[in-house]
N, C-alpha and C positions, 0 to 999 in steps of 0.2 A: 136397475130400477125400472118398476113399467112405468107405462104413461101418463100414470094418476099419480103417480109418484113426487114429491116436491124435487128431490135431488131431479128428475128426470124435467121438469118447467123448469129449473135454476141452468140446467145443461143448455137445456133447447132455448130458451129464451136467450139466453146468454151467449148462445153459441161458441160454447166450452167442449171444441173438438181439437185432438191432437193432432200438429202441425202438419209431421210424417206420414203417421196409419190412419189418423181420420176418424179413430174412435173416439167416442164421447167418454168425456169425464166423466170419475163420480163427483158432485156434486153434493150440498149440505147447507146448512145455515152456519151462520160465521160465530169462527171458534174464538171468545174472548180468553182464554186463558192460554191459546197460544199465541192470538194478537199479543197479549201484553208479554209474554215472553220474549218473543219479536223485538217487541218496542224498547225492553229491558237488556239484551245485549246488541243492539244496534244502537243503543242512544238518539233514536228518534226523538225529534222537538217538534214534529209535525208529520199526519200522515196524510195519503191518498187514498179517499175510500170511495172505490171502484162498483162500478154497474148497478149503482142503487134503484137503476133504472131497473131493472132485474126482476126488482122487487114490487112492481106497478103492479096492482091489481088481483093481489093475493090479498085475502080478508083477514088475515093475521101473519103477522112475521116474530122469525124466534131468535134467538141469541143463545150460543151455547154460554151459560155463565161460571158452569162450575163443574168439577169429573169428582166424582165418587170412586173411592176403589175401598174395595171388603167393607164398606158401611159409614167411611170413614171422608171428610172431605179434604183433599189433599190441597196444600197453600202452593205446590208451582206446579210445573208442565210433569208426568212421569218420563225419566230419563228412560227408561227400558219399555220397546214397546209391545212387550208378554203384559207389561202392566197395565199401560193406555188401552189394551185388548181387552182388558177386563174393569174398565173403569165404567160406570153409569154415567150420563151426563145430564146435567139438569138445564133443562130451559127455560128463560123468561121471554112472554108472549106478549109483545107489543101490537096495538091495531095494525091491520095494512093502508092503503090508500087505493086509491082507483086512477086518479087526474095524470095524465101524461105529463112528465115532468125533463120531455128531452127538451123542452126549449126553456127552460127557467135557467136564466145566467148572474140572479142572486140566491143565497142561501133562504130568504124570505119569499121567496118565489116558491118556492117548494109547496108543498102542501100539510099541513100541520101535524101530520100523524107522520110524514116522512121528516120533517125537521126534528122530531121527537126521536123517532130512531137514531139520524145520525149523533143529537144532541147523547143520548145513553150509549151508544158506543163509546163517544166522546169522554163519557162519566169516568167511563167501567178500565178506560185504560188509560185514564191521566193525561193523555198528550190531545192537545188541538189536533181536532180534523181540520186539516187547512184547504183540500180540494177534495170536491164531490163528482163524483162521473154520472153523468145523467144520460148517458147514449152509447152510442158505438162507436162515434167518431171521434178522433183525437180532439175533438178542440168542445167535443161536447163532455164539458166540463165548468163546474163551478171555482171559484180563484176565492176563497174569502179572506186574501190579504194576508202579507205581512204582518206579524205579532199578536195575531190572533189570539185573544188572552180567555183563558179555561172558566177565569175569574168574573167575568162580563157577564152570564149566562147563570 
């Protein structure tokens, strides 16, 4: 990815380099249909969605929502990846934000186009986001409690 690249500001912002060799990841926007695949055999009741900070300052942010393969839209993850290789993926384009949100240590702190994103990930794959990563730092993170219910919202 060059430098105008989004995968390439997801890498670099993020600082998504390998531990060993040091080379950058590829990077993407977040894959919903293998979130919920995830969430569906690990029995997750809550997840951590990580470096939303990441996401500061980009004027539209995407969601992968769904893979196409031969024209056709496929209901789980393709088990074979000859298949996922030739699948289309379609995005949904939500606003971005601008406001630096490393120091907001409520969910209502956020800023309203980023609550809205974590809110639709939240949608799209049934399970409460219970903690938001808003920085680099281990503790820079949102906690939105215990029993955080899907149904409040």
């Amino acid at each position: 990815d060059g430098p105008q690249s989004i995968g390439y500001h997801l890498g670099t912002v993020g600082a998504e380099y390998g531990t060993t060799t040091g080379r950058q990841r590829r990077c993407g926007w977040l894959d919903i249909p293998q979130m919920q695949y995830s969430c569906l055999i690990n029995g997750f009741t809550a997840v951590n969605l990580t470096k939303l900070d990441v996401l500061t300052g980009l004027k539209e942010v995407k969601l992968c929502v769904a893979y196409k393969h031969q024209g056709k839209y496929l209901k789980n993850m393709p088990a074979c990846l000859k298949s996922l290789s030739n699948c289309e993926v379609e995005y949904e384009t939500l606003p971005g934000w601008t406001e630096d949100i490393s120091k907001c240590k409520t969910f209502e702190e956020l800023p309203v186009n980023a609550q809205a994103y974590v809110l639709r990930v939240q949608e799209l794959l049934g399970v409460p986001i219970r903690w938001i990563g808003v920085g680099p730092n281990r503790l820079d993170q949102i906690d939105r409690g215990e029993g955080w219910d899907l149904s409040s919202n």
